[in-house]
C-alpha positions as CSV (number, residue, x, y, z in Angstrom):
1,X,5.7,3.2,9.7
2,X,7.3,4.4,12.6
3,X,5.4,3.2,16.2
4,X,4.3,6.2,17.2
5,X,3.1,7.2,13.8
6,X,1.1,4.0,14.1
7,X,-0.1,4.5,17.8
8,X,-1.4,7.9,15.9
9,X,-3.1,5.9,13.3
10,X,-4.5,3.4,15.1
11,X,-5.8,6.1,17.6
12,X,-7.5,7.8,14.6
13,X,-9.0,4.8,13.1
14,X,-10.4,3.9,16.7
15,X,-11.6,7.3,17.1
16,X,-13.5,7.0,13.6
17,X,-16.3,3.9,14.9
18,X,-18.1,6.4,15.8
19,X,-18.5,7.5,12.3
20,X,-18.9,3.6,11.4
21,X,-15.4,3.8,9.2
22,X,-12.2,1.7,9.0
23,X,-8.8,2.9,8.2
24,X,-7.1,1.8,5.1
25,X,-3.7,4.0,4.4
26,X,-0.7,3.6,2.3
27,X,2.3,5.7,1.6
28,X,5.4,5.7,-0.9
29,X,8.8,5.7,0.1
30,X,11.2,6.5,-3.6
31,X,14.1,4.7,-3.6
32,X,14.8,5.0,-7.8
33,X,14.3,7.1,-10.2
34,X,10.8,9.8,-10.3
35,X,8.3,9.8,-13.0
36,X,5.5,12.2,-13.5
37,X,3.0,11.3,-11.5
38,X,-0.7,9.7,-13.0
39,X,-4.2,9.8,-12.4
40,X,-5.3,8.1,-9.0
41,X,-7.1,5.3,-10.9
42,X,-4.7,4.5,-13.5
43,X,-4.2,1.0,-14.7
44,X,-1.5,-0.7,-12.0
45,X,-0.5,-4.0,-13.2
46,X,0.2,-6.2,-9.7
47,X,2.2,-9.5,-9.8
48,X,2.3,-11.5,-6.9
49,X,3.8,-15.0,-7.6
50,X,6.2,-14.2,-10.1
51,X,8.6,-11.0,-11.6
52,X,7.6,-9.6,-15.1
53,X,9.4,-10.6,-18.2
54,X,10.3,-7.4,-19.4
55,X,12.7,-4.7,-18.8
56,X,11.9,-2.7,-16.0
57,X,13.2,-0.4,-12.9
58,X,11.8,-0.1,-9.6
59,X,10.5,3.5,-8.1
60,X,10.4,2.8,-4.7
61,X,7.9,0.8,-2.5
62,X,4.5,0.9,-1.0
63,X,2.8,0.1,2.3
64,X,-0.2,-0.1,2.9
65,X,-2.1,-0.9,6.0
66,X,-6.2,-1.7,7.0
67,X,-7.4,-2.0,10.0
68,X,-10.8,-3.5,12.1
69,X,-12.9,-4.5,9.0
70,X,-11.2,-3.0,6.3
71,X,-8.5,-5.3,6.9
72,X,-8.4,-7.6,3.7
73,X,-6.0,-7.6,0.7
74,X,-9.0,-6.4,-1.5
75,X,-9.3,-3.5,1.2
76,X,-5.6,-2.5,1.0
77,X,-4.8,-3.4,-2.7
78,X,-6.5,0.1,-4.3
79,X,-4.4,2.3,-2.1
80,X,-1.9,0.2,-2.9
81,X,-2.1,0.8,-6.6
82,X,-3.5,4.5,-6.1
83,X,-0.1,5.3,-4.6
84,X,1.8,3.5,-7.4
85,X,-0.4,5.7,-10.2
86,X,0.3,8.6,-8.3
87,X,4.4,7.8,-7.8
88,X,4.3,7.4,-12.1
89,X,4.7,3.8,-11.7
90,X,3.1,0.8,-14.4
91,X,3.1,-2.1,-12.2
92,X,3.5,-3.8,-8.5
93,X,5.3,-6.3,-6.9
94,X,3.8,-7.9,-3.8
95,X,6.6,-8.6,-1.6
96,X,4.8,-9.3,1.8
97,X,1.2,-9.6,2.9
98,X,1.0,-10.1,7.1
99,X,-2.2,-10.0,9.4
100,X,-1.9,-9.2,13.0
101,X,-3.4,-8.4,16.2
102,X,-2.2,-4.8,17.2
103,X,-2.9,-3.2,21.0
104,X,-5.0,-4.4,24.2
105,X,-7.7,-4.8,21.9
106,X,-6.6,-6.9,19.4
107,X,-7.5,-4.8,16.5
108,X,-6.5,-6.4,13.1
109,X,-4.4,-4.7,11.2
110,X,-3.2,-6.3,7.3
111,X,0.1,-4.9,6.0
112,X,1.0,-5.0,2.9
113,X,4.5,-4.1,0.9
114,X,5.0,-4.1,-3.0
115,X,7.5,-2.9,-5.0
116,X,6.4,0.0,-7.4
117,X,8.0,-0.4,-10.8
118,X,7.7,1.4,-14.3
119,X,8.3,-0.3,-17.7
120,X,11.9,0.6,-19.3
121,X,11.7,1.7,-23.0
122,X,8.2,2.8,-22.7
């Protein structure tokens, strides 16, 4: 995400206190081949410590971002894998998980990257 794409999102999950909400966003960026795209809750299969052990080829890769109190891996992790349904993808790869203090504040904000992948010979 670009920085002043961020300064935009940060401004609008700032903005949204007043509405007691948190941000949680993520976005996919194809870098292999398409797929049709699934239902929103499909089944995304997420592997964090290790690569699957069968054929497959990655889609492209997901980012997704919480901020204030929506800032946990369990907060991020279904737009994560609502954006992999939706790109036609089977599964995840977790490739980076960070936690930082963004602005004069010092708002949290977790980041997350994965890998979106689909199964080869389906």
């Amino acid at each position: 995400m670009t920085k002043p794409m961020r300064i935009r999102w940060l401004g609008a999950c700032l903005a949204s206190l007043a509405g007691a909400s948190a941000c949680v966003k993520a976005t996919f960026v194809p870098t292999g081949g398409a797929s049709p795209p699934k239902a929103p809750d499909c089944q995304i299969q997420v592997f964090s410590s290790a690569v699957p052990d069968r054929p497959y080829e990655e889609m492209g890769i997901v980012e997704g971002e919480g901020s204030l109190w929506k800032a946990d891996l369990e907060d991020v992790l279904p737009k994560l894998k609502e954006e992999a349904c939706l790109a036609g993808g089977d599964a995840i790869i977790m490739q980076s998980n960070n936690t930082f203090a963004e602005g004069e504040d010092g708002v949290r904000v977790q980041r997350i990257t994965a890998t979106v992948i689909r199964w080869r010979g389906k």
